[in-house]
C-alpha positions in Angstrom: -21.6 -55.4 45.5 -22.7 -59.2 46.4 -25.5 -58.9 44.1 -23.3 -58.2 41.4 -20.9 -61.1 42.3 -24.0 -63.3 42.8 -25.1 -62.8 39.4 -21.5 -63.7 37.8 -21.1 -66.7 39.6 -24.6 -67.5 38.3 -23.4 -66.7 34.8 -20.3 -69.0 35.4 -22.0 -72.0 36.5 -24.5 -71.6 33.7 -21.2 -71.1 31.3 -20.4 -74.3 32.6 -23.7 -76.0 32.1 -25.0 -76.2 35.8 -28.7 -74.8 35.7 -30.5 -72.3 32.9 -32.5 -70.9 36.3 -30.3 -70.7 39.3 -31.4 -68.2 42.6 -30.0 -65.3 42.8 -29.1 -65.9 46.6 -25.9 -65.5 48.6 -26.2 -69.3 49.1 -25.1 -69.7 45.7 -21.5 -70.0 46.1 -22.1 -72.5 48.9 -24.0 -75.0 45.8 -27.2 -74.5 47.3 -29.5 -74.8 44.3 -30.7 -77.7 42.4 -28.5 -79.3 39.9 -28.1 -82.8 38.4 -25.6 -85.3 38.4 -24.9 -84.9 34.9 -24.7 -80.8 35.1 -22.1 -80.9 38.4 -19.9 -83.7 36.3 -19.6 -81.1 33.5 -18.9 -78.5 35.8 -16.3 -79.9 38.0 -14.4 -81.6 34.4 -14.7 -77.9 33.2 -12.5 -77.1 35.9 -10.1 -80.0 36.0 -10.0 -79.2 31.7 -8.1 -75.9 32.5 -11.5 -73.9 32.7 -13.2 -74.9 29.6 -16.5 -76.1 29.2 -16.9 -80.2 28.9 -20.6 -81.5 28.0 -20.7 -84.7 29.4 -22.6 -87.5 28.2 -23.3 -91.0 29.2 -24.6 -92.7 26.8 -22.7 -92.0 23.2 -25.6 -94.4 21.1 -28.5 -97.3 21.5 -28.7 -99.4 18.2 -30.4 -102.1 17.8 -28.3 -104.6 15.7 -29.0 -105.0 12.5 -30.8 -101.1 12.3 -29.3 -98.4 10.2 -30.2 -95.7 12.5 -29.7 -95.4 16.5 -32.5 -95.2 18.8 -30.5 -92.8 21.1 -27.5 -90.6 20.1 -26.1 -88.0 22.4 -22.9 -86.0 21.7 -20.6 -84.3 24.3 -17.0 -82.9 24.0 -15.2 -80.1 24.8 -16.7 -76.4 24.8 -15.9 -72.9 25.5 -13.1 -71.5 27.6 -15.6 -70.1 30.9 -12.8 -69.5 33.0 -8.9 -68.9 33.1 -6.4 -71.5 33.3 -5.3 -70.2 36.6 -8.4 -69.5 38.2 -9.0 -73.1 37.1 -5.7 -74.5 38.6 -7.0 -72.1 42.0 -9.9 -73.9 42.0 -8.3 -77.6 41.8 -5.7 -76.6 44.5 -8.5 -75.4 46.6 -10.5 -78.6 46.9 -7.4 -80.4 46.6 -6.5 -78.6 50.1 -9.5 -78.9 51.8 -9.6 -82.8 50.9 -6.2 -82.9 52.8 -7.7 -81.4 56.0 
């Protein structure tokens, strides 16, 4: 049923890195819910990266010259498979269609 499908998508975007507490609402697949820049970047590069997981970063390191140690290190990179390759390649020719009109 929809609750069911509710709670997968849920579990998808959360694969993907888009909010650890999203409503379980059928607004959900609309993107109504609370998410940051950084979480929707890692999200939509998940998809464009065939369906699997990208943790994106901005900032790789802050050191302060001359200091052996950063004051800030963050890694990122590639992650899990979440979804197929084709339901991936759906996905991108779906907004890529909707762009268009």
């Amino acid at each position: 049923g929809i609750r069911v499908e509710q709670r997968l998508a849920a579990g998808i975007a959360q694969e993907f890195g888009v909010g650890a507490d999203l409503p379980n609402v059928p607004s959900l697949g609309l993107g109504v819910f609370d998410s940051t820049l950084l979480e929707m970047t890692g999200a939509y590069a998940g998809i464009r990266n065939g369906g699997r997981a990208v943790r994106p970063y901005g900032v790789v390191e802050l050191r302060i010259r001359g200091e052996e140690s950063p004051m800030i290190a963050q890694t990122g990179g590639m992650g899990q498979r979440v979804i197929s390759q084709q339901a991936a390649s759906d996905l991108i020719y779906m907004m890529q269609r909707s762009e268009e009109h």
